[in-house]
DRENVEX-935147 format. One record per residue: y negated, x negated, z negated of N, C-alpha, C in turn; residue number from 1. Coordinates in nm, 3 decimals. Layout:
<pts>
PT      n.Y      n.X      n.Z     ca.Y     ca.X     ca.Z      c.Y      c.X      c.Z  seq
PT        Y        X        Z        Y        X        Z        Y        X        Z  NUM
...
</pts>
This chain:
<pts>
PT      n.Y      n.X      n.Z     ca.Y     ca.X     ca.Z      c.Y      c.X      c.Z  seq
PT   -7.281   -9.181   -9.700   -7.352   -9.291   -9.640   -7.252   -9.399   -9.600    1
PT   -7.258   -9.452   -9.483   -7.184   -9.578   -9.435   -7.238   -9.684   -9.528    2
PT   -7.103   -9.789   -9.538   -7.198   -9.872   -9.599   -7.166   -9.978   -9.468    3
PT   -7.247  -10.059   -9.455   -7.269  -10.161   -9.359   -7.226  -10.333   -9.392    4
PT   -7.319  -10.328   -9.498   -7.253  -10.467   -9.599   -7.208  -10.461   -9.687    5
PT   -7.104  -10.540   -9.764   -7.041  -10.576   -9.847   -7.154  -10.615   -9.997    6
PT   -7.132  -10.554  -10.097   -7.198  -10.610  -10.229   -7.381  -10.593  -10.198    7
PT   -7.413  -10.505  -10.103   -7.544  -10.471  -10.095   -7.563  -10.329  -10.112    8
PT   -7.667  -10.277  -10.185   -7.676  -10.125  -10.129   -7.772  -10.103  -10.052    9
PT   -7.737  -10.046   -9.969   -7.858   -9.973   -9.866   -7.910   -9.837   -9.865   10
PT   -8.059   -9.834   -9.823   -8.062   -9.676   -9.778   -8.126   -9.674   -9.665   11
PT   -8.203   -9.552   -9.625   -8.304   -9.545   -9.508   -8.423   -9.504   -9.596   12
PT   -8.422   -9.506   -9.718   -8.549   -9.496   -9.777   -8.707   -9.538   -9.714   13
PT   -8.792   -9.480   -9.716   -8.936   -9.465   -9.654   -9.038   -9.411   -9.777   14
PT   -9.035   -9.423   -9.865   -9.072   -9.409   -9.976   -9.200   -9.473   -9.966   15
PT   -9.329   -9.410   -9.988   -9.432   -9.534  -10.013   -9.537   -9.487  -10.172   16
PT   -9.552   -9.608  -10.236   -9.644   -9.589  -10.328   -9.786   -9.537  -10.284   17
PT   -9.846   -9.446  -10.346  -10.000   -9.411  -10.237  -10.103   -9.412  -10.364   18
PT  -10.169   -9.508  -10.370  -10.295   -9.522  -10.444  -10.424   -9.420  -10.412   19
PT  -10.466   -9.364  -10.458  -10.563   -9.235  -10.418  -10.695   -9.293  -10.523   20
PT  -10.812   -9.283  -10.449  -10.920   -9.305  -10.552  -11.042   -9.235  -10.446   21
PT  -11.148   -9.230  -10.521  -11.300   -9.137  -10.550  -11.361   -9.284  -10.436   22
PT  -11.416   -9.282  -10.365  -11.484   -9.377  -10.295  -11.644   -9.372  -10.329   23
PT  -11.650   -9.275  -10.382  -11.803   -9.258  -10.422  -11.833   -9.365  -10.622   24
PT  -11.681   -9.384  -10.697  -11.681   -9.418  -10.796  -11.658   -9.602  -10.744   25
PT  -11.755   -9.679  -10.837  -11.741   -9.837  -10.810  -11.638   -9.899  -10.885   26
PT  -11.602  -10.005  -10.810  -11.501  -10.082  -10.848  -11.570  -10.231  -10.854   27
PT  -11.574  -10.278  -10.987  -11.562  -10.379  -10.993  -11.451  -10.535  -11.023   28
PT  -11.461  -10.651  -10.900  -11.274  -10.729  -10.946  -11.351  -10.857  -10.993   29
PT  -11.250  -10.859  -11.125  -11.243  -10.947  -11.229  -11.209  -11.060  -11.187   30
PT  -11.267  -11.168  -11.214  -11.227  -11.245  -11.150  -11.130  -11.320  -11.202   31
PT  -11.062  -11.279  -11.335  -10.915  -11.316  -11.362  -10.820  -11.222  -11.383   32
PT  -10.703  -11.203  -11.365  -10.608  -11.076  -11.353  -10.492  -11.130  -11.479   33
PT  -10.392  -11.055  -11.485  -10.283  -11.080  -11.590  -10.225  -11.003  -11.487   34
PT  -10.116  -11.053  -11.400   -9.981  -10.963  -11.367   -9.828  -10.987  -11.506   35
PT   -9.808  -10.873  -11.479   -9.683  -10.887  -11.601   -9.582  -10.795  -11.498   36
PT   -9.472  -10.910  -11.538   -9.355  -10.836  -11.456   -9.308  -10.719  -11.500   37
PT   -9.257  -10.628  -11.448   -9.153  -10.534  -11.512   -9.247  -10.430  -11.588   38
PT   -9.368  -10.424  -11.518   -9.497  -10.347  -11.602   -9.509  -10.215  -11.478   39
PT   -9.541  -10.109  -11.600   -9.607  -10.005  -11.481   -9.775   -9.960  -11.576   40
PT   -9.828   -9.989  -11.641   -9.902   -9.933  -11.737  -10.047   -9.926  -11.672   41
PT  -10.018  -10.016  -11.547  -10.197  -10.015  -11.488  -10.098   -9.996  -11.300   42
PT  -10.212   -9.951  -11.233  -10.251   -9.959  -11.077  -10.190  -10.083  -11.022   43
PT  -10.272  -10.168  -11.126  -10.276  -10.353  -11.067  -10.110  -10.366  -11.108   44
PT  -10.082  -10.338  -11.205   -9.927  -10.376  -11.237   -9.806  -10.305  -11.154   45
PT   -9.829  -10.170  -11.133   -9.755  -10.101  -10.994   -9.729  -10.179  -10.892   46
PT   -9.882  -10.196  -10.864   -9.859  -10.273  -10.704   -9.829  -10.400  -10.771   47
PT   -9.849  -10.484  -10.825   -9.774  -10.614  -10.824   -9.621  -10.643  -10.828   48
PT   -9.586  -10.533  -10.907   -9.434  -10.512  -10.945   -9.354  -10.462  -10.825   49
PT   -9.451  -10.362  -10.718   -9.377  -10.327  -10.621   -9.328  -10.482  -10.479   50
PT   -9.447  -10.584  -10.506   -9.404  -10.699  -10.389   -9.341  -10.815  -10.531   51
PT   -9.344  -10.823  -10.657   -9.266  -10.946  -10.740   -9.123  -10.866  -10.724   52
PT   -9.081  -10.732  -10.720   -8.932  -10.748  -10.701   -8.914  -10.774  -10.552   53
PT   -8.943  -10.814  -10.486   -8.886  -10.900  -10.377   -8.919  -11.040  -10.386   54
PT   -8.970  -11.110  -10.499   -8.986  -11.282  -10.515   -8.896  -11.332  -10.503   55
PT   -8.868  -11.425  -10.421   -8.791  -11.524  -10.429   -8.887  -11.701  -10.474   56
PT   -8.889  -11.734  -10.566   -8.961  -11.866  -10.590   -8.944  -11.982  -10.504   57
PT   -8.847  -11.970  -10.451   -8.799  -12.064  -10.344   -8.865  -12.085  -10.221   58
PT   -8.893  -11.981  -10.160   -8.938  -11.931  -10.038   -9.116  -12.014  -10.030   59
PT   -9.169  -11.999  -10.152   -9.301  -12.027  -10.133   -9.405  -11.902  -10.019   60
PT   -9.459  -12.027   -9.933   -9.518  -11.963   -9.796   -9.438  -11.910   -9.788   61
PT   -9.341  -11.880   -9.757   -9.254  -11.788   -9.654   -9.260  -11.639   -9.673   62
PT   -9.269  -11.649   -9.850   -9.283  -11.558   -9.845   -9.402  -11.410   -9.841   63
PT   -9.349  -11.363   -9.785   -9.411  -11.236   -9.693   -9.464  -11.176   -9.831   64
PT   -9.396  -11.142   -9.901   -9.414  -11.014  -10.036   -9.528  -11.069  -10.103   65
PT   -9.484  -11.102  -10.222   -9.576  -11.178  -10.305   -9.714  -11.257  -10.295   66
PT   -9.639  -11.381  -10.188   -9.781  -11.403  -10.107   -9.899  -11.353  -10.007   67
PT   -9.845  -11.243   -9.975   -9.937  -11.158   -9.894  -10.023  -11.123  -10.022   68
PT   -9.936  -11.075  -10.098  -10.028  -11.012  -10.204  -10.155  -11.079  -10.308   69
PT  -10.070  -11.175  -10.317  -10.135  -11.325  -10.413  -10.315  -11.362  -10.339   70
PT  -10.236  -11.354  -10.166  -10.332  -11.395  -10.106  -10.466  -11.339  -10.119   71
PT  -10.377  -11.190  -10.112  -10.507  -11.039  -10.078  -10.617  -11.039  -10.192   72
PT  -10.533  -11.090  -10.301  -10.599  -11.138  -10.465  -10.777  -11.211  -10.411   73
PT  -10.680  -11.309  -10.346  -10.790  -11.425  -10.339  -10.889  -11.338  -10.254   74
PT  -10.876  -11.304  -10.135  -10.958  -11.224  -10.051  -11.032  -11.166  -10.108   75
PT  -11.019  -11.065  -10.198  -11.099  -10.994  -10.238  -11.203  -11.035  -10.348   76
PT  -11.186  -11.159  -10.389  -11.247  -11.204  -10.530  -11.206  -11.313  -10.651   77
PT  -11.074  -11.279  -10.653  -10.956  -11.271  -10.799  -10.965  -11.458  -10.817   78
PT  -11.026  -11.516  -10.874  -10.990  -11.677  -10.888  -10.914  -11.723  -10.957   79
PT  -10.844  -11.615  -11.058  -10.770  -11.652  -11.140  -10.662  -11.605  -11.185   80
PT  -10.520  -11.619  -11.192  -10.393  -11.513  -11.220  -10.326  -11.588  -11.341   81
PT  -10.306  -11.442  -11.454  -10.238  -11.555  -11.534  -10.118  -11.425  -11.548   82
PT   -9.993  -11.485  -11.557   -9.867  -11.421  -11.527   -9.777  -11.493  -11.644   83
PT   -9.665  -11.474  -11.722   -9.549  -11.483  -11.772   -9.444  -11.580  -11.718   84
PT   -9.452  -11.527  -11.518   -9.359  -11.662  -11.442   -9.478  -11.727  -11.399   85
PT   -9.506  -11.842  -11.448   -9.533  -11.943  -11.420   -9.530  -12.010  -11.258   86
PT   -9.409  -11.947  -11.163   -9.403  -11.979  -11.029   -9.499  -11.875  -10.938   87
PT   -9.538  -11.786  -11.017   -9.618  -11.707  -10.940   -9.792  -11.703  -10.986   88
PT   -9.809  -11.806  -11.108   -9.960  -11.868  -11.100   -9.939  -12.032  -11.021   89
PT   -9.796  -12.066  -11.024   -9.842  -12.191  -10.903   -9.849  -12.142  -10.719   90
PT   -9.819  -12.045  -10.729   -9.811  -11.973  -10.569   -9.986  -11.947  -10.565   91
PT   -9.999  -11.842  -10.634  -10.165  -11.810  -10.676  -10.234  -11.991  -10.616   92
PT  -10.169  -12.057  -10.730  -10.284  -12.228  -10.692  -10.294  -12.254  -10.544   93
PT  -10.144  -12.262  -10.529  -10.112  -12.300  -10.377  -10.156  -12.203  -10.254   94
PT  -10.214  -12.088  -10.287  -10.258  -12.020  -10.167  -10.411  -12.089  -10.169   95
PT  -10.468  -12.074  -10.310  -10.560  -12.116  -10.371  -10.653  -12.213  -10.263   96
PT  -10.537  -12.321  -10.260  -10.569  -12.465  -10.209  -10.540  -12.469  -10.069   97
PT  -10.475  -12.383  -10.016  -10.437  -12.350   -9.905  -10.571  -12.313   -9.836   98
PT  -10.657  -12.176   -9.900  -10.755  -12.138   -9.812  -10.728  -12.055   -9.709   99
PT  -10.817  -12.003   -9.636  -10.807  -11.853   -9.531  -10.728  -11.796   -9.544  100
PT  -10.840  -11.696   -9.715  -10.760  -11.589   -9.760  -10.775  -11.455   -9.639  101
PT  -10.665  -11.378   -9.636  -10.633  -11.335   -9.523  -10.647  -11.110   -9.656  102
PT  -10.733  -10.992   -9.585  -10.663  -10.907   -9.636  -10.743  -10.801   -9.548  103
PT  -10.652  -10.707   -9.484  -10.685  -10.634   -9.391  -10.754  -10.495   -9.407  104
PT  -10.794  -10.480   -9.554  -10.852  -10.374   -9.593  -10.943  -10.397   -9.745  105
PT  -11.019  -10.466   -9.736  -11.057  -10.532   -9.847  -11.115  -10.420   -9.928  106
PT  -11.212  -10.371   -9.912  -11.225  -10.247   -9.965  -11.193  -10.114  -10.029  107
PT  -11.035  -10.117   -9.955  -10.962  -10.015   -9.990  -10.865  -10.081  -10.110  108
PT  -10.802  -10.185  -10.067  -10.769  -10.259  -10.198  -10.816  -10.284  -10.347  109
PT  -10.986  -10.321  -10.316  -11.060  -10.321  -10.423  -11.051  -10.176  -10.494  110
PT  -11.100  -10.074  -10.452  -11.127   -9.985  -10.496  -10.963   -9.911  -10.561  111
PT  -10.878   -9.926  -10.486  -10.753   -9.860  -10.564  -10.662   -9.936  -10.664  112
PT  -10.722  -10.086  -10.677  -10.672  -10.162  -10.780  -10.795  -10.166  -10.904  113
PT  -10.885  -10.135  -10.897  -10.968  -10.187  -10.985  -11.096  -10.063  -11.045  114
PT  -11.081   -9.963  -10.909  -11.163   -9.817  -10.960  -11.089   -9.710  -11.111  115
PT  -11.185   -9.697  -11.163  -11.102   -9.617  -11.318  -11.073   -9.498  -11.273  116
PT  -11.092   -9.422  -11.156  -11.057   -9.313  -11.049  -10.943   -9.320  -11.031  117
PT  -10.885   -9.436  -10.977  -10.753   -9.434  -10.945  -10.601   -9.354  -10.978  118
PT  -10.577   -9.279  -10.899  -10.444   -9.197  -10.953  -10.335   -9.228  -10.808  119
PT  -10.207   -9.261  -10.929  -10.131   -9.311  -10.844   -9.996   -9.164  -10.790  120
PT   -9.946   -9.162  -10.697   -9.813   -9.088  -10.608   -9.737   -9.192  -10.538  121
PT   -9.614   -9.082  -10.533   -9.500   -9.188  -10.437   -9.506   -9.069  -10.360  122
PT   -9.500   -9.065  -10.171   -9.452   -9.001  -10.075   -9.361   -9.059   -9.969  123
PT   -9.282   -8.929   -9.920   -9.256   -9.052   -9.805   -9.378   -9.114   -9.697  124
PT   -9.317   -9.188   -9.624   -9.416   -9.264   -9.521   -9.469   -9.102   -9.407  125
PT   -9.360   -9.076   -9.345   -9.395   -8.965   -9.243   -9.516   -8.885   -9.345  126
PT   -9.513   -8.835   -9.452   -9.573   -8.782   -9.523   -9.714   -8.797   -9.513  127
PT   -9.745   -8.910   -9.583   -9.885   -8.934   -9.636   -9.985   -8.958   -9.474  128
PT  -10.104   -8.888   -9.533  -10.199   -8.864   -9.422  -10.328   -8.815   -9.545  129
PT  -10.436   -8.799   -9.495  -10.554   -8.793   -9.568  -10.532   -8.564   -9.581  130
PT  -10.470   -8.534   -9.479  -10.462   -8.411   -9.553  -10.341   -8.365   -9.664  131
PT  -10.260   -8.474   -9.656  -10.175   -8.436   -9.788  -10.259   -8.540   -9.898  132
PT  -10.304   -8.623   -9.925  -10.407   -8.609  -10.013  -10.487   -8.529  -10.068  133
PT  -10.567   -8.500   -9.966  -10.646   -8.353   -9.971  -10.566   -8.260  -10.043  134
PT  -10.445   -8.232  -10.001  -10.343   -8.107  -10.096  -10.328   -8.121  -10.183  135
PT  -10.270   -8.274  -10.265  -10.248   -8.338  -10.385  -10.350   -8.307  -10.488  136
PT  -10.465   -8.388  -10.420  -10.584   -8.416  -10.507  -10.687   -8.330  -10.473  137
PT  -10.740   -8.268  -10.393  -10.831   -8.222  -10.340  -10.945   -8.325  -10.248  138
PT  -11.082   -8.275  -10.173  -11.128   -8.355  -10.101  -11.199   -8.421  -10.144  139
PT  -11.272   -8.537  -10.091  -11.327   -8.677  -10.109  -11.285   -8.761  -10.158  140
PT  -11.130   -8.788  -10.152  -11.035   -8.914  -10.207  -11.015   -8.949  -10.084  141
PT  -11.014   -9.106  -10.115  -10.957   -9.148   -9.998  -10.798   -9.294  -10.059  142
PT  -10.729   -9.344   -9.951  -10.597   -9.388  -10.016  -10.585   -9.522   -9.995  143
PT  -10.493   -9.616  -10.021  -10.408   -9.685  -10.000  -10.232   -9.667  -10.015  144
PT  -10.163   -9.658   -9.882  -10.041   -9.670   -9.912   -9.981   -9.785   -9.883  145
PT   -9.847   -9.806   -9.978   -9.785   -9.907   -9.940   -9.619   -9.938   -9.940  146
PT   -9.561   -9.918   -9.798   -9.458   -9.925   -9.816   -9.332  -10.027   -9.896  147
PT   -9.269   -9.913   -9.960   -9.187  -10.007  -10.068   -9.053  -10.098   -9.991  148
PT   -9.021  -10.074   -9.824   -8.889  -10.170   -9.803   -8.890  -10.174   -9.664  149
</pts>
């Protein structure tokens, strides 16, 4: 592999996390969450852990990762986050207070963060499609993927 920059590593990685769940099984969202960093033990902690390692606390709005995610929280329900960093239940406030929560699949979110169905895979991106699901799991799952970079 070339390397391009100095003191960075790179890849061409396309890797995406793919949340798979039963659409026929209900999901109900709590309306308070616990993210914990550095956690894989739940769905909700996967995906949180996959946009908090790109936090920067600094950034606030800016940032894309976290706050997309924080936001998608609010969208769907979530009024309440209680977390370990502390800068990421004042981001939570500040989207909070911000308003026009923004999430482009509300449904599919709900259901693969919060359905007890839920079974999680990593594929690549070219990969995942509803018939490699189908292969994985068999039929009537449906997904959420989400690219990791």
């Amino acid at each position: 592999m070339i390397q391009i920059r100095t003191t960075m590593f790179e890849t061409n990685s396309s890797s995406c996390h793919v949340f798979v769940y039963d659409p026929k099984s209900e999901a109900k969202v709590p309306k308070t969450v616990t993210l914990i960093p550095k956690s894989d033990e739940s769905i909700l902690q996967i995906l949180f852990n996959d946009y908090y390692g790109w936090y920067r606390p600094e950034r606030e709005f800016e940032d894309d990762y976290i706050g997309g995610f924080l936001n998608s929280l609010l969208a769907i329900g979530v009024k309440e986050v209680k977390c370990s960093d502390e800068n990421v239940v004042k981001l939570f406030e500040l989207y909070k207070e911000k308003g026009n929560y923004y999430c482009s699949n509300k449904k599919g979110l709900i259901q693969a963060l919060f359905n007890e169905s839920t079974k999680f895979t990593t594929m690549e991106d070219f990969e995942v499609c509803q018939e490699a699901v189908d292969k994985e799991f068999g039929k009537g799952y449906k997904y959420l993927s989400i690219r990791l970079s």
